[in-house]
Structures are given as structure tokens and as C-alpha cells.
KEKE-3310 file (N, C-alpha, C; in steps of 0.2 Angstrom, whole numbers, plus 5000, padded with zeros to 4 digits):
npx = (4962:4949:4933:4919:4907:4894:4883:4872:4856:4853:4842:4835:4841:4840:4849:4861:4876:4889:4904:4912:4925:4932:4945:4954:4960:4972:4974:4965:4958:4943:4933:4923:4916:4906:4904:4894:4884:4871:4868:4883:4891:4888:4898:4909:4915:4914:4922:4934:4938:4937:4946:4959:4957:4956:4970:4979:4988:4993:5003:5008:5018:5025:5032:5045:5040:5029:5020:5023:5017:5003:5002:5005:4994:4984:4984:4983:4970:4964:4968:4961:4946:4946:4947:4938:4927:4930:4930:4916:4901:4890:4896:4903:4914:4913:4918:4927:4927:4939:4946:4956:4964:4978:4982:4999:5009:5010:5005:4999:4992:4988:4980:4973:4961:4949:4932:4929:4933:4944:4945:4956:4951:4955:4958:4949:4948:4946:4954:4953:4962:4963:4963:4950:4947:4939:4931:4926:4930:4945:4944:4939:4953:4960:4957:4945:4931:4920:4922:4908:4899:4905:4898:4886:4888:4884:4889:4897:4897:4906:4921:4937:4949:4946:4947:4949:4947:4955:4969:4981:4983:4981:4984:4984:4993:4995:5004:5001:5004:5002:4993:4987:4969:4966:4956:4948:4941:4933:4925:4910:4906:4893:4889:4898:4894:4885:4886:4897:4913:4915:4903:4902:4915:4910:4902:4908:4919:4918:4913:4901:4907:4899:4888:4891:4888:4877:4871:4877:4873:4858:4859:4862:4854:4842:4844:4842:4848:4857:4864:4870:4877:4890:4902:4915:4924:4938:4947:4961:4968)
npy = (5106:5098:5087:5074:5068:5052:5040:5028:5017:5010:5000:4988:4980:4981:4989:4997:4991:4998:5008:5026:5036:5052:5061:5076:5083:5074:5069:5058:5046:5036:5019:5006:4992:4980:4964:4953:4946:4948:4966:4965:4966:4982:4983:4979:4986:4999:5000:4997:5007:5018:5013:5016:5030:5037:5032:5033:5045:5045:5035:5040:5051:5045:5038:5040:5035:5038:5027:5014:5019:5020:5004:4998:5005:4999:4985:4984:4987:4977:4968:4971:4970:4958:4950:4956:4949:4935:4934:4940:4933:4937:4944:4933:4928:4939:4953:4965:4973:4985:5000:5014:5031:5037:5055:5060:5075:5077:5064:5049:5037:5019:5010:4993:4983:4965:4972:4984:4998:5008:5023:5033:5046:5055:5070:5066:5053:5038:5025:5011:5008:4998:4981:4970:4959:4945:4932:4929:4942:4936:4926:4929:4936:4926:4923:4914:4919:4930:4950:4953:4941:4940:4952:4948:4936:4924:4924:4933:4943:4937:4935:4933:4938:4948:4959:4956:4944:4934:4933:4940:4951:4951:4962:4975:4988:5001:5015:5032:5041:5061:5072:5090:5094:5079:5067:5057:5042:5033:5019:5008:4990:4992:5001:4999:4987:4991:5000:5004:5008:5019:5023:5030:5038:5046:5052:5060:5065:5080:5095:5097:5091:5087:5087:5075:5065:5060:5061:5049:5040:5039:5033:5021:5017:5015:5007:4998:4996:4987:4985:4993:5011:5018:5031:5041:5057:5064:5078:5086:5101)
npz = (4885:4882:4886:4887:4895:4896:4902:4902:4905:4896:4886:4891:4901:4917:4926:4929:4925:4921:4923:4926:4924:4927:4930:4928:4935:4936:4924:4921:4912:4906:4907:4912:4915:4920:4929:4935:4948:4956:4957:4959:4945:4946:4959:4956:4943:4948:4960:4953:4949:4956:4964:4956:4953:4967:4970:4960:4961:4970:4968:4956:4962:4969:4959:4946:4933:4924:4918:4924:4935:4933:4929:4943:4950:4943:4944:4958:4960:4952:4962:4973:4970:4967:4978:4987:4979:4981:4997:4999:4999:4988:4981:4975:4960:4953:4939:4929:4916:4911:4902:4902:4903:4903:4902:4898:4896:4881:4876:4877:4888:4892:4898:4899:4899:4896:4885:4885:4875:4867:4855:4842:4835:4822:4810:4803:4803:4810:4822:4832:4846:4858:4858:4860:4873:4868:4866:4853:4849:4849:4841:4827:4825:4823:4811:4812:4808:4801:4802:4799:4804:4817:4821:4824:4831:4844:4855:4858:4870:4878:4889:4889:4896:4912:4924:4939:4940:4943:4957:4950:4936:4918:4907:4894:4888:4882:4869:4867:4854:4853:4844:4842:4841:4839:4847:4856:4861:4874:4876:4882:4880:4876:4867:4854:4852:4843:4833:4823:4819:4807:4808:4824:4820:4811:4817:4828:4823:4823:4828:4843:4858:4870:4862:4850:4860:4865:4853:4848:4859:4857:4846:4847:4856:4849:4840:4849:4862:4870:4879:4896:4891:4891:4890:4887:4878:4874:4869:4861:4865)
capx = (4959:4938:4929:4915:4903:4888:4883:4863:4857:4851:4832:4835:4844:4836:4850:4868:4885:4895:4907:4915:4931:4935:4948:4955:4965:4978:4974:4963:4950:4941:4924:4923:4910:4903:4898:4894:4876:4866:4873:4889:4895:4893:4901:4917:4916:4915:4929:4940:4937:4937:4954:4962:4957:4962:4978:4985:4990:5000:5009:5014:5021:5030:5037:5044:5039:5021:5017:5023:5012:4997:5001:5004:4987:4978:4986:4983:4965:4962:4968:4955:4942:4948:4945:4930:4925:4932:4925:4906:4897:4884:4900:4908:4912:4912:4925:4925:4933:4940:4949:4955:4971:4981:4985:5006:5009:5007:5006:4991:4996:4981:4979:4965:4958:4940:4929:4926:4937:4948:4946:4958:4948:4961:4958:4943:4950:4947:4957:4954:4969:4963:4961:4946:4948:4932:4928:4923:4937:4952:4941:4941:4958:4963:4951:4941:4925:4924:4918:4900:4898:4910:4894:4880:4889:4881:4897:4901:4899:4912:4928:4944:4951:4943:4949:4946:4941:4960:4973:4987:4981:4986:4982:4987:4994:4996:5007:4998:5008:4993:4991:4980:4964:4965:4946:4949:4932:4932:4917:4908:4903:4885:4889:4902:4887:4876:4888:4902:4917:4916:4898:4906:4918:4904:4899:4910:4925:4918:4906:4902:4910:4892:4882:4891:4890:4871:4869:4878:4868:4853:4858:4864:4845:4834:4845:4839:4852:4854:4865:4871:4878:4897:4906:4920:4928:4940:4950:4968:4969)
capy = (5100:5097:5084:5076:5059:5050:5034:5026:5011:5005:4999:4980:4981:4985:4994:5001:4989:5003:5014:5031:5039:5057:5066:5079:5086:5069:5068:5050:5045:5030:5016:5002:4988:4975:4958:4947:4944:4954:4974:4962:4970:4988:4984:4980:4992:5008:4998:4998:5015:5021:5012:5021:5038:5037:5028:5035:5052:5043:5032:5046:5056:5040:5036:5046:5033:5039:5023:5010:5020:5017:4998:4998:5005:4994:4979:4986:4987:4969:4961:4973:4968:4951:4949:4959:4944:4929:4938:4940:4927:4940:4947:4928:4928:4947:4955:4970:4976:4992:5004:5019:5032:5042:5059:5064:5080:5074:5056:5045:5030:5017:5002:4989:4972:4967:4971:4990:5001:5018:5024:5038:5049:5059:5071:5063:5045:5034:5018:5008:5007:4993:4975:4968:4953:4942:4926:4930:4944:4929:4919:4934:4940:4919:4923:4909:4920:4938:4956:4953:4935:4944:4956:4947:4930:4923:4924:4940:4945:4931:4937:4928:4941:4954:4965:4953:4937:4931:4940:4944:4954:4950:4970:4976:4994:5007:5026:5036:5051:5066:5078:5096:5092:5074:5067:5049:5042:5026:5019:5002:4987:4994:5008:4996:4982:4992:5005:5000:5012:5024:5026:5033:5042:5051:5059:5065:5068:5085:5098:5099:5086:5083:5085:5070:5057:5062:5057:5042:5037:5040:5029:5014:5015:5015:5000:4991:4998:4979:4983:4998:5013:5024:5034:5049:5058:5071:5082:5090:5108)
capz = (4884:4884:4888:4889:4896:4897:4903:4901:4909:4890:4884:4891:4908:4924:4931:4924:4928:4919:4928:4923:4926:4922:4933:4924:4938:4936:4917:4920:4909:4905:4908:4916:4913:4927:4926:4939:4951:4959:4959:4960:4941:4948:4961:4951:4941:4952:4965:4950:4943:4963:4967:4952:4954:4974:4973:4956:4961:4977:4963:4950:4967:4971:4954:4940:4928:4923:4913:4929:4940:4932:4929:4949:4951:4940:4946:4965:4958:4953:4968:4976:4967:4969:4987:4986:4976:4987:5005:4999:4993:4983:4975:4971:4952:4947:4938:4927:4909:4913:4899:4905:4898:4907:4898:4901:4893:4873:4876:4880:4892:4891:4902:4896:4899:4894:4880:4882:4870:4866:4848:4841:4831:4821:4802:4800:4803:4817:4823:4838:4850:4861:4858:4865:4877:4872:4862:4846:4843:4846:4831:4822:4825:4820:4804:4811:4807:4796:4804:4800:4808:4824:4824:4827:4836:4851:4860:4856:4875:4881:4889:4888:4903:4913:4930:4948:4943:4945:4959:4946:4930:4911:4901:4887:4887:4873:4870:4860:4856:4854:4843:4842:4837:4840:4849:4859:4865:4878:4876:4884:4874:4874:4860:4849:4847:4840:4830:4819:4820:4804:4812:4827:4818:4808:4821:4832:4820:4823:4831:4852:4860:4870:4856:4848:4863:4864:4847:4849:4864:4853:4838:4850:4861:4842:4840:4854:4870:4873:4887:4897:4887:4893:4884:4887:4875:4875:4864:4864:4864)
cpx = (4952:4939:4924:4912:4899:4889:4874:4864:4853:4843:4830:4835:4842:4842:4858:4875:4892:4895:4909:4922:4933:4937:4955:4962:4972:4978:4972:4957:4948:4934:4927:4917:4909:4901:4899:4884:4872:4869:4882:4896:4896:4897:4909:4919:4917:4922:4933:4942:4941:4947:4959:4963:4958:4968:4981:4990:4995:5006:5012:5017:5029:5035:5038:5044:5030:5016:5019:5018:5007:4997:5000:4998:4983:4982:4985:4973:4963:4962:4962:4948:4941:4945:4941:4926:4924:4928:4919:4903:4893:4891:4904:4907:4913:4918:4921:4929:4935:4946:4949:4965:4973:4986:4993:5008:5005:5008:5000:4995:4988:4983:4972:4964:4950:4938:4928:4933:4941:4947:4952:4955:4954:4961:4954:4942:4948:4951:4957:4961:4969:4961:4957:4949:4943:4933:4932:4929:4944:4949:4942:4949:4962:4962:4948:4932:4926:4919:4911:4897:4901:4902:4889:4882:4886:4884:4900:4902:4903:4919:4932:4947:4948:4946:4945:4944:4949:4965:4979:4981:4984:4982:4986:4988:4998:5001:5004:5001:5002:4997:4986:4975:4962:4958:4951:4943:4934:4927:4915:4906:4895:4884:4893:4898:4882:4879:4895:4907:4919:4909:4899:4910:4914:4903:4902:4918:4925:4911:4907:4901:4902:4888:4883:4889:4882:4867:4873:4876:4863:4853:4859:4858:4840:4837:4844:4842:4849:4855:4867:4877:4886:4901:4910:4925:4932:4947:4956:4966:4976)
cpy = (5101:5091:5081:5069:5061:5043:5033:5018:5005:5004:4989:4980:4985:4989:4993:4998:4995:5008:5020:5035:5045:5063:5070:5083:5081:5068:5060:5050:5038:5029:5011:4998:4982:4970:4955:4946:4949:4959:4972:4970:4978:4989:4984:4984:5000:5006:4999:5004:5018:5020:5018:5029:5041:5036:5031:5041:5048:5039:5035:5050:5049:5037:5040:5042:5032:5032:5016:5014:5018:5010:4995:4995:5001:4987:4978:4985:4981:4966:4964:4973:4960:4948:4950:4951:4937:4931:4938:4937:4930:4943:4941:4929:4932:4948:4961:4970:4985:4994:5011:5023:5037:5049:5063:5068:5079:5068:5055:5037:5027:5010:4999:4981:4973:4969:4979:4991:5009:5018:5032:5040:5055:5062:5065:5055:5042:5025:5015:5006:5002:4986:4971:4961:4948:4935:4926:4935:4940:4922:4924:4936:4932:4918:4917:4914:4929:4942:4955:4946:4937:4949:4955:4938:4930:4925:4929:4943:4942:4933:4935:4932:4948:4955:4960:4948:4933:4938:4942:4946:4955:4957:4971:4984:4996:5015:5024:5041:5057:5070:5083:5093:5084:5072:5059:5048:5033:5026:5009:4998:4989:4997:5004:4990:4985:4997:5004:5008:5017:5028:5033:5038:5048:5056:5062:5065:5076:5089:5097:5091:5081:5080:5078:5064:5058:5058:5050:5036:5035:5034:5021:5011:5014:5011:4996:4994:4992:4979:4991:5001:5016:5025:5040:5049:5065:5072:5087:5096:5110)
cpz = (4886:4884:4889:4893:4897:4898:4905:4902:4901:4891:4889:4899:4915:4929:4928:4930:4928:4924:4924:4925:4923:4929:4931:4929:4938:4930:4919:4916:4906:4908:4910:4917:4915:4925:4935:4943:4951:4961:4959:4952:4944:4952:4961:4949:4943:4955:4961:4950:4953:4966:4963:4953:4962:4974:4967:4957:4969:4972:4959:4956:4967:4965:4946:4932:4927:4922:4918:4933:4939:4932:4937:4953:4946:4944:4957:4966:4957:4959:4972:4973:4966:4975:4990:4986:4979:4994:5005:4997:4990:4978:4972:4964:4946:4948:4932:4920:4913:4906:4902:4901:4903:4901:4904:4894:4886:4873:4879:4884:4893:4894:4900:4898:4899:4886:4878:4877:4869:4859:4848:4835:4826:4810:4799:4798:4810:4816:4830:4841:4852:4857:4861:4866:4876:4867:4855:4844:4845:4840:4827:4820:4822:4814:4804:4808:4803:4802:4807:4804:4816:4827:4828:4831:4842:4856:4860:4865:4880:4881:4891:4895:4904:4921:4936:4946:4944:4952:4956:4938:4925:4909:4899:4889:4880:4876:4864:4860:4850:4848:4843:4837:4838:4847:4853:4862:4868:4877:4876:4877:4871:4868:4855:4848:4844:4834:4828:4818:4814:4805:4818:4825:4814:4812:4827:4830:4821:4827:4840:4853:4865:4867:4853:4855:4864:4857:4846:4851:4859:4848:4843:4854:4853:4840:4841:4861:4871:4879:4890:4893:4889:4889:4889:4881:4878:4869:4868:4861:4859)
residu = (UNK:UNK:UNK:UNK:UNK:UNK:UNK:UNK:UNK:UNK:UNK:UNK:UNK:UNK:UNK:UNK:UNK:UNK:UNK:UNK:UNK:UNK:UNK:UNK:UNK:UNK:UNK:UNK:UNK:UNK:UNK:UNK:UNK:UNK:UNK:UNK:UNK:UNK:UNK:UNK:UNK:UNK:UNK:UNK:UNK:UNK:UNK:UNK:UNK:UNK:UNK:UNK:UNK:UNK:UNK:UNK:UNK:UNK:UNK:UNK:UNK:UNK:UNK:UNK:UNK:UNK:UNK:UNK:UNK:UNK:UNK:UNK:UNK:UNK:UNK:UNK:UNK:UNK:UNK:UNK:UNK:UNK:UNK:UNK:UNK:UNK:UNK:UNK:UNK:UNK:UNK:UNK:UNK:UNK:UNK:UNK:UNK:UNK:UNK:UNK:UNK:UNK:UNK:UNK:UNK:UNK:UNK:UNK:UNK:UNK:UNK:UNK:UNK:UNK:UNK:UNK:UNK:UNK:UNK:UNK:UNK:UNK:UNK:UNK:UNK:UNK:UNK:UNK:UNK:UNK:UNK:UNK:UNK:UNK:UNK:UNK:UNK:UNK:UNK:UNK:UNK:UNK:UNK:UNK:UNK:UNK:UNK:UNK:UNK:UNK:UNK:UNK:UNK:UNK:UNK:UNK:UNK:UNK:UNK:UNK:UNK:UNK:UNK:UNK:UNK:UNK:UNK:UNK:UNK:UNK:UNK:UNK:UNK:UNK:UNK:UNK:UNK:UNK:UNK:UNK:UNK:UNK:UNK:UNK:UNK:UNK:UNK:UNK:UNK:UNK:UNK:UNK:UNK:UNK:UNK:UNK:UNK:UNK:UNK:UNK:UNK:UNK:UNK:UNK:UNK:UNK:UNK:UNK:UNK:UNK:UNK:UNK:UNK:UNK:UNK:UNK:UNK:UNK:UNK:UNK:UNK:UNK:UNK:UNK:UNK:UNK:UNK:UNK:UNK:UNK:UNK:UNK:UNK:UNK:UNK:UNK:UNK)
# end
């Protein structure tokens, strides 16, 4: 399997909420995208990503059901992020989107809540896996509004549920059963406002997995990079 990421702190934004998660040795990968005060979203976002990538490798020893283990870890992850939130007054408020997948042998195991996103790239096809959590795609998804009205809505950055702002956690999980050749790219809301998903696919249906997220970076900064940029993809061998 390869891999690869980038994360930019965008043309607008004084200083980068997003998080990043790529360990390779548990098969974890994913983003993670902050909101609250001052430095509050990063701090969300890294403490998610942070709890995950410490505490999963103790939950898949402990249980031989791969896909309760992450849910464990992520639900172990909100409340600490939660707490965080209630205990600080600079951190009152913040919470995070977090998308992240856990690869088991040919299977993709995918926990989400939030706005960022998983795509399956696949024979020159892409299809989003996750369900954003926000506003505008529950109008959309009720046909209160089309595509194009979805894209440039005011409310577009409005999230229905996101990681720590309650101490129980509603997320949505995905199996993806993998094949060779197949591409999966996470990627924050920064790169899916500004590039519309046969876009995306254009460019890294194929060729070096850096080169594409490079060039994706690029198209989503000469668009404006309204807000911070994360991406990881990787490919099955």
C-alpha cells in the first residue's frame, strides 16, 4: 500500500485548524477539522486524531472485532475532547469533524461525523462514501435546494454534529471492501468547497499519488483557499 498527505493553512486563515492522521503501522488514516476560539479548533482536532492513534492499537489487542474497536476509540475520543471543552474556558464551544478509516486486510472500516470527507476513487470512477453532517447537505439531501445552490450557500459551513461538543457521539460508519488499484482520499472541507468531485477525480485517478494532492492543493488555493486545506490518499497494492 502507498500513501500520501498534505495539509496548508489556506490564503484567508491565519493559522491551520486541520489535523492529519497517517499510521501506517495500525492501518489508520484520516483529517480532522477544528472549529471553536482561539487555537481552540486545533486543539480539537489534534486531541481527536492524538487519542485515536494512541488508544486504537490497545482496543484492537483487546477486541477481536476491528470495527467495535475503532467505534470505542472514537467515542473515547469525544468525551475527551468534550471535557477538554467544559474544563477551559478558551476551549468552551470547540469541537471537531473528524473522518478517518481503518484499513483491515481488504476492508476499509470508516468512522465519521462532520463535514470533512472519504472518496473511493476506483476505474476511473469516484464516489463519496461519507455523508457530510452540515446544514445545507440535510436541505440538499431533503431536495430543499439543488447541487449548485448547496455550493455557494451561506450555510454551507454549518454543522448539524461534530466530535466534543456533546459527551456521547452520533457517527456514521462505512465497510468498504478494497480492491487493487483502488485510491481513497480524506480530505477536509477546504479542498470539497472549492472542487467538485469529477474534479478531484481527474486528477488523481491516476499518476504519483503526491503529485496529485499537490495539484489539488493548487486548484483549491487559485480558487481562493478560503479555509485550511488536508488531504490523504492511499492506494491498495
Amino acid at each position: 500500500m502507498k500513501w500520501s498527505q498534505i495539509t496548508d493553512v489556506g490564503r484567508v486563515r491565519s493559522s491551520n485548524e486541520d489535523s492529519v492522521c497517517v499510521c501506517p503501522e495500525i492501518g489508520l488514516y484520516g483529517v480532522a477539522d477544528g472549529m471553536g476560539g482561539h487555537k481552540a479548533g486545533e486543539i480539537a482536532s489534534s486531541t481527536a486524531l492524538k487519542y485515536l492513534e494512541d488508544n486504537l492499537p490497545i482496543y484492537l489487542k483487546e477486541s477481536p472485532d476491528k470495527a467495535e474497536a475503532l467505534l470505542r476509540s472514537f467515542e473515547e475520543a469525544n468525551l475527551r475532547v468534550f471535557r477538554m471543552s467544559t474544563e477551559f474556558a478558551d476551549f468552551r464551544g470547540m469541537g471537531t469533524t473528524v473522518t478517518v478509516g481503518l484499513l483491515v486486510d481488504d476492508e476499509l472500516l470508516i468512522a465519521h461525523i462532520g463535514d470533512s470527507r472519504a472518496y473511493l476513487i476506483r476505474q476511473n470512477q469516484i464516489a463519496q462514501i461519507t455523508d457530510d453532517h452540515s446544514l445545507v447537505a440535510e436541505m440538499l439531501r431533503g431536495g430543499g435546494i439543488t447541487e449548485e445552490q448547496a455550493q455557494h450557500h451561506p450555510q454551507r459551513n454549518v454543522l448539524t454534529r461534530a466530535m466534543g461538543t456533546a459527551p456521547t457521539v452520533n457517527l456514521d460508519s462505512y465497510r468498504v471492501k478494497l480492491q487493487q488499484g483502488d485510491r481513497i482520499l480524506f480530505c477536509t472541507d477546504g479542498l470539497s468547497n472549492h472542487l467538485n468531485p469529477e474534479e478531484i477525480k481527474d486528477v488523481i485517478a491516476r499518476g504519483n499519488l503526491e503529485q496529485g494532492l499537490y495539484t489539488l492543493l493548487n486548484m483549491a488555493l487559485d480558487r481562493g483557499g478560503l479555509d485550511n486545506i488536508t488531504m490523504v490518499l492511499i492506494e491498495m497494492d
